[in-house]
C-alpha positions, -999 to +999 in steps of 0.1 A: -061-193+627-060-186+661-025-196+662-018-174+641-034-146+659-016-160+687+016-155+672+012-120+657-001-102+691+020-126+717+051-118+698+041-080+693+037-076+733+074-094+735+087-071+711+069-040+733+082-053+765+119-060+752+108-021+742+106-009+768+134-025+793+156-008+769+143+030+770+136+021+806+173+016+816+198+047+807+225+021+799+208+001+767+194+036+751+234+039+738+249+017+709+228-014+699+203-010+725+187+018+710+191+004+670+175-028+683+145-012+700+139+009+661+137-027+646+115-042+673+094-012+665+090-019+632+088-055+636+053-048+662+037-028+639+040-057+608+034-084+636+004-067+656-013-043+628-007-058+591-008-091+594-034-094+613-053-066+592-044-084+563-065-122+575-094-098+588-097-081+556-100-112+538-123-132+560-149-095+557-144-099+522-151-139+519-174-143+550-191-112+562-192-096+528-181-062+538-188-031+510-160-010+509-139+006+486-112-022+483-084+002+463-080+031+482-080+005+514-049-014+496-033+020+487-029+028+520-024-005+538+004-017+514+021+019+517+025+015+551+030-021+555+060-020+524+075+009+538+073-007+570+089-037+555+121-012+539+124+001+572+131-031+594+156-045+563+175-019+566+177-012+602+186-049+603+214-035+575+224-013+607+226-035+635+247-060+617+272-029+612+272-023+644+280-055+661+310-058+630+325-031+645+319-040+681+332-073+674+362-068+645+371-034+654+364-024+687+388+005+691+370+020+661+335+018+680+334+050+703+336+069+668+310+049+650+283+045+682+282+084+687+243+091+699+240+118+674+252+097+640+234+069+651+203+093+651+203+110+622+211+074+603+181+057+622+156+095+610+172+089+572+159+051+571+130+053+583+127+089+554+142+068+529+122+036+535+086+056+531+100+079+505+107+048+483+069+027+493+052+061+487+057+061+450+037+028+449+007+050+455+014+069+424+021+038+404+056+052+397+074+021+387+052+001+414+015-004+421-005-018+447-035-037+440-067-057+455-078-086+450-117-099+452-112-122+481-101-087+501-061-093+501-037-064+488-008-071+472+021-049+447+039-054+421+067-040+397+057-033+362+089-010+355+126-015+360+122+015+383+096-006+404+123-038+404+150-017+417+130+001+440+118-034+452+157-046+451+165-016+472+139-021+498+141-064+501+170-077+488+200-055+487+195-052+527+194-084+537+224-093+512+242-068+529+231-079+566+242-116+557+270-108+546+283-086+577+269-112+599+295-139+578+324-116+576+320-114+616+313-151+622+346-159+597+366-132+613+361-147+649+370-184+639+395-169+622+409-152+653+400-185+675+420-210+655+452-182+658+448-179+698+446-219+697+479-219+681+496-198+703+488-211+738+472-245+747+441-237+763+442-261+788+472-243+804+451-209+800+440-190+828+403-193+838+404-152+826+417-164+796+394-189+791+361-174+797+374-148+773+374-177+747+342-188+755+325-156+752+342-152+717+328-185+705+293-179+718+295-145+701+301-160+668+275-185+678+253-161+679+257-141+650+259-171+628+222-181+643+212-145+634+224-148+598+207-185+595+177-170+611+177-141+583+180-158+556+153-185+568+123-159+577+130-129+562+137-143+526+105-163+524+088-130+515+107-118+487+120-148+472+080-162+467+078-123+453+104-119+426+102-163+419+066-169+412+044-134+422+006-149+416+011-186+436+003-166+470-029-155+456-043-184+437-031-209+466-051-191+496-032-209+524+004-199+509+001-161+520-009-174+554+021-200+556+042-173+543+030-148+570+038-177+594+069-180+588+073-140+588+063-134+620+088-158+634+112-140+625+099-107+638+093-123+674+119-146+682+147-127+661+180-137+684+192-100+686+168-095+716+185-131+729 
């Protein structure tokens, strides 16, 4: 447990400091700098506030017995912690955009970096991704429950709720995979043509630390796509494949969360 704890609030104040060396330097609060510093936002308030409320709510339920009134606590705790969830897919959804057309179309970035689009993009997911968690509270295609050992949980009991929950989970991290592929493919791709046209060895030293930045570039984004699909999926694949194993296996939801939080601290973007 107390690595655990360890992990949620050592990788929160990592998240906080990477925070704030990019709002403290004029420089990073353009482009990527300031999409990465939303993400690492959302990923310290999941890493330093719900998992951690989420352990401590159990263990007062189990061990200290607290009396409380479990169902308007879960309303509001998996409100904020789904929506929370929606918003770091789908800024992830953003990111990966962004470095595609830093990467494959660089001409075409000025355009698509503007402060002011990039702002009003960033304001409508983090609308969209409470808008679509709020309804849970409602039980408009998706409901939050407790449970009696003091976990929260929520599930989909319409087609509304699965493509809601398809919306918030899934579709964004397809999508994120699949521009961090498309980048890695399109900079092999454009490696193995520059090999073909000039042996390396007779290339300038220019010319060859060009190359070498490209191929750490796709190194990188191939690390952030395996990284993805490792952490991030745990959560909703265990959701949509077999829903009640977290709560009638106790040490699955804490393996999961594990697992979880990894991702949100050591996330190669702030690499």
């Amino acid at each position: 447990m107390s690595v655990y704890f360890t992990q949620c609030f050592g990788g929160g104040l990592l998240n906080i400091l990477v925070v704030c060396l990019i709002l403290g330097h004029r420089r990073l609060r353009t482009g990527c700098g300031l999409l990465i510093a939303h993400c690492l936002i959302a990923h310290t308030a999941l890493c330093m506030l719900f998992f951690p409320l989420s352990t401590i709510t159990v263990y007062g339920r189990l061990v200290a017995h607290w009396d409380y009134d479990a169902s308007a606590y879960c309303n509001t705790f998996m409100f904020l912690q789904v929506a929370t969830r929606h918003v770091s897919n789908w800024l992830e959804v953003y990111v990966a955009a962004n470095r595609l057309v830093a990467l494959c179309f660089p001409f075409k970035y000025r355009n698509f970096a503007k402060e002011k689009l990039e702002n009003e993009i960033v304001a409508v997911i983090w609308f969209l991704g409470y808008a679509l968690a709020f309804l849970g509270i409602y039980e408009i295609g998706t409901y939050y429950f407790s449970l009696p050992n003091g976990a929260c949980g929520y599930l989909q009991k319409t087609s509304w709720g699965m493509l809601t929950f398809v919306a918030g989970n899934w579709l964004p991290l397809a999508i994120a995979a699949a521009g961090y592929a498309i980048i890695y493919i399109r900079m092999l791709a454009n490696n193995f043509k520059r090999r073909r046209t000039f042996a390396l060895e007779n290339a300038s030293q220019q010319d060859r630390s060009a190359e070498k930045s490209r191929l750490s570039k796709a190194n990188m984004v191939f690390m952030a796509f395996f990284w993805n699909s490792v952490c991030y999926l745990v959560f909703p694949v265990m959701t949509a494949v077999a829903p009640q194993i977290p709560f009638r296996i106790p040490v699955v939801p804490l393996a999961m969360g594990n697992v979880q939080i990894l991702g949100y601290t050591t996330n190669p973007k702030i690499c």
